[in-house]
C-alpha positions in Angstrom: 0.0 0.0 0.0 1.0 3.6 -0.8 0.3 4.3 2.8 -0.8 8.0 4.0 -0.7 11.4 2.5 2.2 13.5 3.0 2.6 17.2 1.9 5.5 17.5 -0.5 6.1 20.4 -3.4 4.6 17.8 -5.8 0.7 17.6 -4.2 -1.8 20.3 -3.6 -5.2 20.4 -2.2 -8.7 20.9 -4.3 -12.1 20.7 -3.5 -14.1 18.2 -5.5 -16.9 19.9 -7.4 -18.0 16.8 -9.9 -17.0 13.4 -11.0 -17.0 12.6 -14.5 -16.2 8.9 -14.5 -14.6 6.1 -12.4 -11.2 7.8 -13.0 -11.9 11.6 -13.5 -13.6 14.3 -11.6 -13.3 18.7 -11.8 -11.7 20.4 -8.8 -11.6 24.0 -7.9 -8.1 24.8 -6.9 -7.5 27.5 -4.1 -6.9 29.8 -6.5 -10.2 29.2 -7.4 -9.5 27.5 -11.5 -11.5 24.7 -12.5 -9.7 21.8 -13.6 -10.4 18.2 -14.9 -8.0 15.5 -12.9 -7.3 11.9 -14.1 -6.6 9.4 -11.6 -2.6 8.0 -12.4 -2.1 4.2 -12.7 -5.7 3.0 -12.8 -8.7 2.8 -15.6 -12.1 2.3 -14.8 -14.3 1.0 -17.5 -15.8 3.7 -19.9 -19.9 5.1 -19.5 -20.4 6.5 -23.3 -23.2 6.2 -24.8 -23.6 2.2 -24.1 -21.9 2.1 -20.3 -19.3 -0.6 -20.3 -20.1 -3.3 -17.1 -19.5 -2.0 -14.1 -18.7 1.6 -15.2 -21.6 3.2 -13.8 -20.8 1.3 -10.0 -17.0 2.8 -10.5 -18.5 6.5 -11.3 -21.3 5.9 -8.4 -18.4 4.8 -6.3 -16.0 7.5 -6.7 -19.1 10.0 -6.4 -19.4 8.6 -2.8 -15.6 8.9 -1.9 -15.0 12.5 -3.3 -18.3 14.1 -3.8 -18.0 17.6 -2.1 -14.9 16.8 -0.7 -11.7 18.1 0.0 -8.8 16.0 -1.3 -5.1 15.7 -1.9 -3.3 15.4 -5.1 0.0 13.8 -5.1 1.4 14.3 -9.1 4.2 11.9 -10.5 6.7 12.3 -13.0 4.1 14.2 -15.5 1.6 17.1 -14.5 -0.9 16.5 -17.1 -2.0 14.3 -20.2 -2.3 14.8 -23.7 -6.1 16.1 -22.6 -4.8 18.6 -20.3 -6.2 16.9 -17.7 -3.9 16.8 -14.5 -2.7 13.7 -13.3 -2.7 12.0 -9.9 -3.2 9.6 -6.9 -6.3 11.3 -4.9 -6.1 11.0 -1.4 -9.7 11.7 0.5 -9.4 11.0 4.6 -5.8 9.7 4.2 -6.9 6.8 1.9 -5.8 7.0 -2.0 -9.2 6.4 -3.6 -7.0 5.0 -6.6 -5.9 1.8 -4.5 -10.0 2.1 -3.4 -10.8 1.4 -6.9 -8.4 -1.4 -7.4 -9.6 -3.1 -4.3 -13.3 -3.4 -5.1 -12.4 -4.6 -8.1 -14.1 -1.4 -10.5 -10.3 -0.3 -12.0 -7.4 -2.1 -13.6 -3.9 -0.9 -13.4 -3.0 1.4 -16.6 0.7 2.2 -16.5 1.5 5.1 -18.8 5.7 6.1 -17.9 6.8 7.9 -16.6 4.1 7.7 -13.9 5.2 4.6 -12.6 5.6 5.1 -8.3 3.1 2.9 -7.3 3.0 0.6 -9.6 4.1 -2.3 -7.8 1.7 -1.9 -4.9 -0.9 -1.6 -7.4 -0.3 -4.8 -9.1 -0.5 -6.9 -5.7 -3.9 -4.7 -5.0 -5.2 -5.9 -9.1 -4.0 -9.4 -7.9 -6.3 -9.9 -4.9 -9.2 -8.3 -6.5 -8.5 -10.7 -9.7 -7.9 -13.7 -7.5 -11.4 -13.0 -5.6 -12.8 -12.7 -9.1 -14.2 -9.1 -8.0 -16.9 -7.1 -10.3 -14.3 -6.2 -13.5 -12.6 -9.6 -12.9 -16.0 -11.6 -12.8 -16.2 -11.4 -16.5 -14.0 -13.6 -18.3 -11.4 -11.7 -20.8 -13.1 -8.4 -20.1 -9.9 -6.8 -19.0 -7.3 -6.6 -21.5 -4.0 -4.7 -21.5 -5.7 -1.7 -23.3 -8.6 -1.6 -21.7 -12.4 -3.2 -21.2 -13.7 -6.0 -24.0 -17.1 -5.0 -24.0 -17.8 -7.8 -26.8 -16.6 -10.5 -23.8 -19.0 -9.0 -21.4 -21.4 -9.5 -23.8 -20.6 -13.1 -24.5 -20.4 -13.9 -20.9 -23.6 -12.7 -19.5 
């Protein structure tokens, strides 16, 4: 586990005014900006017009964690993605809601370098959410290295 949020020159604080997704949500900063974040090392599957399984319970999920709240960015290697969407682990009450994901099973691990620092920890988290065959892993060869298979979900419903 990642373990507990510490301040360093690389985090900042933001309140939560929406989420978008299972992996992105808007902040307001202190300075008051509006910004879309992207939660590092994961991917939840997509809503679109025909929601992937499960990626309405991710959104709903991450809704509960950060809706309204206050929370901690902690940035890696890279400030934002090719969307301009900043990039992070979100910390909400000292627990990363990116490990939350992973645990219940609504997120895979997406590693995109440089953004690699928890990867490992992240791995062993997939693992035991995989092994217990938990909500994305309950579908056989839904997750994929690039993503969700909705076609598999289909199959195996």
């Amino acid at each position: 586990m990642a373990g507990t949020f510490i301040y360093t020159s690389k985090t900042m604080e933001a309140e939560v005014t929406s989420v978008i997704d299972g992996d992105t949500f808007r902040i307001r900063t202190n300075e008051g900006n509006t910004e879309k974040v992207r939660m590092l090392l994961i991917d939840t599957p997509e809503i679109g017009e025909q929601p992937e399984p499960y990626a309405l319970e991710a959104r709903d999920y991450t809704k509960e964690l950060l809706g309204g709240q206050t929370v901690h960015l902690e940035f890696d290697e890279s400030e934002r993605d090719q969307y301009g969407r900043l990039l992070a682990y979100v910390y909400v009450d000292d627990r990363m809601v990116n490990e939350l994901l992973l645990e219940k099973g609504l997120a895979r691990v997406a590693v995109f370098p440089p953004d690699t620092m928890y990867v490992a920890d992240f791995r062993e988290i997939e693992s035991k959410a995989r092994e217990a065959k938990l909500r994305v892993w309950s579908i056989d060869n839904y997750v994929t290295n690039r993503g969700f298979n909705a076609d598999a979900a289909a199959s195996g419903q």
